[in-house]
N, C-alpha and C positions, 0 to 999 in steps of 0.2 A: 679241442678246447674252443674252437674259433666257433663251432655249431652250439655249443653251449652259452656261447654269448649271444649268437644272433636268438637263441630261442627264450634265455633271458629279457633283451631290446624285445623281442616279437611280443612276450607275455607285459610287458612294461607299457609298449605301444595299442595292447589289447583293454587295458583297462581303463576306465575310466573314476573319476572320483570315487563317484557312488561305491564301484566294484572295491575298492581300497577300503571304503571307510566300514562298507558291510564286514571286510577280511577281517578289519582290526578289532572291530567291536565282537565278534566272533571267536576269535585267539583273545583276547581278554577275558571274555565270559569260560571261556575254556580253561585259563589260567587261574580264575574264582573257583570254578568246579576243583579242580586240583588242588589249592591250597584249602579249601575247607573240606576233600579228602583226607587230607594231613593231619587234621584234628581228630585225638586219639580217640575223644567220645563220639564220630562221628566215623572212624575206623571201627568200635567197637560195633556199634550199630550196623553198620553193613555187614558184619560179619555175623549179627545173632541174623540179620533179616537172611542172608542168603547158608544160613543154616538153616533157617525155619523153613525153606522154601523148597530146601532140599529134602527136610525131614516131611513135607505135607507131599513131595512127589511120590516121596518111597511109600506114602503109608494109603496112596490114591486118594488126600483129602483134597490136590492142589486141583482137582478136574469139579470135585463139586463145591469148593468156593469159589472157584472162576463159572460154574452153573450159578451158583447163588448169587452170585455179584452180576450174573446177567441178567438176572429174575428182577433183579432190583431196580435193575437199570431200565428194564424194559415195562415194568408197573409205575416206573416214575416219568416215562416219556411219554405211556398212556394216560396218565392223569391227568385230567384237564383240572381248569380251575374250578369249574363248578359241582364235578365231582368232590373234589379237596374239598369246598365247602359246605357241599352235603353229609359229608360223612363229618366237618365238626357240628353242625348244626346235630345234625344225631346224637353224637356223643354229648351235645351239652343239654339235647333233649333230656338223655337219659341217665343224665348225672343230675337234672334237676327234679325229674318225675322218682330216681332212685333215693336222691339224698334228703328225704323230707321224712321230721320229727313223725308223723305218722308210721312211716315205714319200720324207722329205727326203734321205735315202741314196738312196732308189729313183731318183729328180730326177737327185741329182747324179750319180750313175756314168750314167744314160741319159742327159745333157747330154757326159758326156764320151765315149760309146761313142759318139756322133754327132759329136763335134767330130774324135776318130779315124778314123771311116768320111770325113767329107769333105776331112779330109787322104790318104787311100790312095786316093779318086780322085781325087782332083786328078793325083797323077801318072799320065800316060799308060801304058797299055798297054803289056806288050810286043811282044806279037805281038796287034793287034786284029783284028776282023773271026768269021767263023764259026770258022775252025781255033782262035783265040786262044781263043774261049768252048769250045770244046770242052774244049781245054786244060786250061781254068781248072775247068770244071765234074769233071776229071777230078782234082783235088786233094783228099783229104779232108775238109781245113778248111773247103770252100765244099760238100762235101756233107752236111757235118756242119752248117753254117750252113742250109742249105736245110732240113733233117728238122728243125733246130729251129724253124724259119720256120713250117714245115707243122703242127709240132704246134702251136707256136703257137697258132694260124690257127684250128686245129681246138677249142681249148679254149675260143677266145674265142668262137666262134660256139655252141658247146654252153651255157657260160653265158647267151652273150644269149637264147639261145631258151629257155633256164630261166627266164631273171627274167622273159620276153615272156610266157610262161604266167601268171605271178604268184607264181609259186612263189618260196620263199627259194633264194638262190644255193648251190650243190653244192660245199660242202668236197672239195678234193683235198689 
């Protein structure tokens, strides 16, 4: 008994304020933690979390959301600022050069020149087979359709091999 007082006085005599008031502020924040354990919505919750945690072990999801939550982590400590504002300058680029009355016309009559075309084939042929294409190819409208197909075709590959160079794309 006599060694447990003097180690008692020795711990008493070792401490100074600071060391006391760090203790108490410490067993208080500890006693917070514990009484809002005691809260049964706060009981319920530890218990779905450390079922779900259990259920992502069993099923090997908990190795790659702890991968994905590193991936995260590590794309967001590589990011600088001026990256971050490149990639909004882009995007507002491209939500301003996307979102214009031009384009939203361009959509709509191409939605509708498509919902047209799959209504005149649906109806069958008249005369199918080779004679019938011959036929058909011998009508203006489907030769006029075709040279604009072609030019088409042609401008679109001329620009991609523009921008493939690096060059800025060629106003026509």
């Amino acid at each position: 008994m006599d060694e447990l007082a003097q180690l008692v006085q020795g711990a008493r005599n070792a401490m100074c304020d600071s060391m006391v008031e760090r203790l108490a502020i410490t067993a208080g924040n500890s006693l917070e933690v514990l009484d809002k354990l005691n809260d049964p919505d706060v009981q319920a919750g530890v218990s779905a979390l450390l079922e779900g945690i259990g259920s992502l072990h069993r099923n090997g999801a908990l190795e790659t959301l702890l991968d994905a939550v590193q991936l995260i982590h590590g794309a967001r400590r590589a990011a600088s600022d001026s990256m971050i504002d490149r990639a909004f300058s882009f995007i507002e680029h491209m939500a301003n050069n996307l979102g214009t009355e031009d384009l939203a016309t361009l959509a709509y009559e191409a939605k509708g020149a498509m919902e047209d075309a799959i209504a005149e084939c649906s109806i069958p042929a008249a005369s199918p087979g080779l004679m019938g294409t011959i036929k058909m190819l011998s009508k203006p409208e489907t030769q006029e359709s075709l040279r604009f197909m072609l030019s088409f075709s042609c401008a679109l590959r001329r620009r991609a091999v523009v921008i493939g160079k690096g060059a800025p794309m060629a106003q026509e």
